[in-house]
C-alpha positions in Angstrom: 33.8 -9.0 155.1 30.6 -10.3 153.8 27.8 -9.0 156.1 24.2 -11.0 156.3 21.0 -8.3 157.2 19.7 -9.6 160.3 16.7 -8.2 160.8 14.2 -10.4 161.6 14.0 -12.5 159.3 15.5 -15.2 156.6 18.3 -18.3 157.9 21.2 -16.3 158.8 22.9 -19.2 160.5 22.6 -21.3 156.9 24.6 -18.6 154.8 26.9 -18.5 157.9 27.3 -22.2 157.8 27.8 -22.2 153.8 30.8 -19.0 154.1 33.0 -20.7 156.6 32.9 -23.7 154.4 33.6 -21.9 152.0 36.0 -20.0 153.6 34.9 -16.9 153.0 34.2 -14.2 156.5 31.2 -13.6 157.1 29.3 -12.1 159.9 25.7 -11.3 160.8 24.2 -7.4 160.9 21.9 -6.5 163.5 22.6 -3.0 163.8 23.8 0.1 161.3 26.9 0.2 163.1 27.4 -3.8 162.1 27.3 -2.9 158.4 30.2 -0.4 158.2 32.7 -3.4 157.5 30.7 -5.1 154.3 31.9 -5.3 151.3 29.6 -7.5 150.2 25.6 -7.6 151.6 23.4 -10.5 151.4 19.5 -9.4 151.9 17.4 -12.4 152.9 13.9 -12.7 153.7 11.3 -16.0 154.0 7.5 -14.8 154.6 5.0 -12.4 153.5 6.3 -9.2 151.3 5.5 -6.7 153.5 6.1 -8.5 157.0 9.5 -8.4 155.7 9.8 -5.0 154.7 8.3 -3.4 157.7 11.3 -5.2 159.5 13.3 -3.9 157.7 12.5 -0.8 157.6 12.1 -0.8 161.7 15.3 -2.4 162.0 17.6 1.1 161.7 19.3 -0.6 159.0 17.4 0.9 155.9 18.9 4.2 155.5 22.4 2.8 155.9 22.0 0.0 153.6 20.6 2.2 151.0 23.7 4.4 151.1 25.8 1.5 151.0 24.2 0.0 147.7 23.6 2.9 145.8 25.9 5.2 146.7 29.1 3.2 147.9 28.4 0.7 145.4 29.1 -2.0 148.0 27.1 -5.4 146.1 24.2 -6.8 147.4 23.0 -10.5 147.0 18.7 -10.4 147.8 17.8 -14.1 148.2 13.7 -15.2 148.2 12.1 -12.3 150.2 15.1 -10.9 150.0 14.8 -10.5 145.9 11.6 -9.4 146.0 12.2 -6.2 148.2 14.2 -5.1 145.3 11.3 -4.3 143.5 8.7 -1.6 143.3 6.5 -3.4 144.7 4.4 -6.5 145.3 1.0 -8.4 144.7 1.5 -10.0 147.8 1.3 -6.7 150.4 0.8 -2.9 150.2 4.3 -1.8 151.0 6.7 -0.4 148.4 10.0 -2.1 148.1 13.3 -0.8 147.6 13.2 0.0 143.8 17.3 -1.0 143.1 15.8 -3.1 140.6 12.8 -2.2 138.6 10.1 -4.6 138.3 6.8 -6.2 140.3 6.3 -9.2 142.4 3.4 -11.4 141.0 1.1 -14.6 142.5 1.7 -18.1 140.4 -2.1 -18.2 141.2 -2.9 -15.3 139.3 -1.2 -16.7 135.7 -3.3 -19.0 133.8 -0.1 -21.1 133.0 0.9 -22.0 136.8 -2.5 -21.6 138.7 -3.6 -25.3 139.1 -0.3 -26.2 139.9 0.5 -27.0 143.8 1.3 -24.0 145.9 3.6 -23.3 146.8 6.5 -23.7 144.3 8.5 -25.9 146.5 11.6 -28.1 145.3 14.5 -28.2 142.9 14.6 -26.9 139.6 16.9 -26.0 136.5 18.0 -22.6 135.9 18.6 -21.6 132.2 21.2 -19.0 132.1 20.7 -16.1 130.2 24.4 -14.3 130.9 27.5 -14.7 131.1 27.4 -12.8 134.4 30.5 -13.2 137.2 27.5 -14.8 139.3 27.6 -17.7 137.3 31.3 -18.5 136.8 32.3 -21.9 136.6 29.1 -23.1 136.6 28.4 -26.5 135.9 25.5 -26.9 132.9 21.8 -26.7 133.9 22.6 -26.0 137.6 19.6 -27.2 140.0 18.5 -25.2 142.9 16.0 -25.4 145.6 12.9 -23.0 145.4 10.0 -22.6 148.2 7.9 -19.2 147.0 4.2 -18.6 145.7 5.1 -15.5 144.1 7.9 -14.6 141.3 9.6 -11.5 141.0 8.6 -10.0 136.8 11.5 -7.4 136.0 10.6 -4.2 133.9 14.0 -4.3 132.1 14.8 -7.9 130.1 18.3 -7.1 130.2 18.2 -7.7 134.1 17.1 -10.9 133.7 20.3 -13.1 134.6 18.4 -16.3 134.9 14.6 -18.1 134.4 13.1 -21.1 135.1 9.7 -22.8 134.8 6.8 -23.5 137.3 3.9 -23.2 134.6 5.6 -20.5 132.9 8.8 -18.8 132.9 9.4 -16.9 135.2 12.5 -14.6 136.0 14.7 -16.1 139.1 17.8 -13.9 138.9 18.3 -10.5 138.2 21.4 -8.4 137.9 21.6 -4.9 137.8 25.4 -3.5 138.0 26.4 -5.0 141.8 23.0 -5.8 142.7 21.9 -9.4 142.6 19.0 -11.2 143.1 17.8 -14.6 143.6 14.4 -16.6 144.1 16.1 -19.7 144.5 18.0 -20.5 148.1 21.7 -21.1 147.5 22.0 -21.4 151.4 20.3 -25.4 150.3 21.5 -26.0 147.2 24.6 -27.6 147.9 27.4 -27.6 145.6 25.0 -25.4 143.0 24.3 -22.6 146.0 28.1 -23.1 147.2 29.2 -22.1 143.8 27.4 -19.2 143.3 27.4 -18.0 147.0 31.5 -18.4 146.3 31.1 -16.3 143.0 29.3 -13.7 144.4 31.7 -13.1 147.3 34.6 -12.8 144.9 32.9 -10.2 142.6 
């Protein structure tokens, strides 16, 4: 069973719409008792940084999920907002994230490279694939997805870095450490692209 966080925020009924196309079961998580059936999570989040992670972290869910990730191992897909709690921290808010995958959230505006360009980063754009991760399996080449974000997620360790692409400058829009995943981009409107990968990452 593939459970979706639901806790305030992110388009659950999207990624619920994309699973049963794909076939896949999937069902939301509202509660700590809701999670206890995932084998897979997906952590998403739209908004401010720390709107998000005060939801979180008032929705009951936290302490569960953490046990889930890092101690069951049970893989974990972080999508937009969702990625970005995976860090330390962000630029955007005062809140600490979740730390499962080392690194800082940074503004666009803030780079000299991307700061005149229109905020915020809002359309389709190529990936460039740095591994050979199962994320990526059978992956057509230079695979377009759909962004919507002002602020990019900067890991500490390059060797997390699954995939970049460019707004100004290149910036790191998938990471992958062990079973946890995360992605700037929303496969939930990518179509076949975000079908694909949504797909692999259920059958990791």
């Amino acid at each position: 069973m593939i459970r979706i966080v639901d806790y305030g925020v992110g388009n659950i009924q999207a990624f619920m719409t994309m699973f049963k196309r794909l076939g896949l079961p999937a069902e939301r998580a509202r509660t700590p008792e809701d999670l206890a059936d995932a084998q897979r999570l997906i952590l998403p989040g739209v908004g401010a940084f720390d709107h998000a992670m005060t939801l979180l972290n008032q929705s009951g869910m936290r302490e569960p999920l953490t046990a889930m990730v890092l101690d069951r191992k049970v893989p974990l897909l972080g999508v937009c907002v969702g990625m970005q709690m995976l860090a330390s921290g962000s630029d955007e808010g005062m809140l600490p994230g979740l730390n499962w995958v080392p690194g800082r959230v940074k503004a666009f505006a803030t780079t000299a490279e991307s700061s005149k360009l229109p905020m915020p980063h809002m359309g389709w754009n190529d990936l460039e694939l740095r591994t050979n991760d199962r994320l990526f399996s059978d992956f057509e080449r230079d695979p377009r997805f759909y962004f919507l974000h002002s602020y990019y997620f900067e890991a500490t360790d390059r060797q997390h870095v699954a995939a970049t692409a460019t707004y100004g400058l290149k910036f790191d829009c998938v990471v992958a450490r062990d079973h946890i995943y995360g992605v700037q981009c929303h496969p939930e409107k990518s179509h076949h692209f975000g079908a694909q990968l949504l797909k692999n990452f259920g059958e990791i």
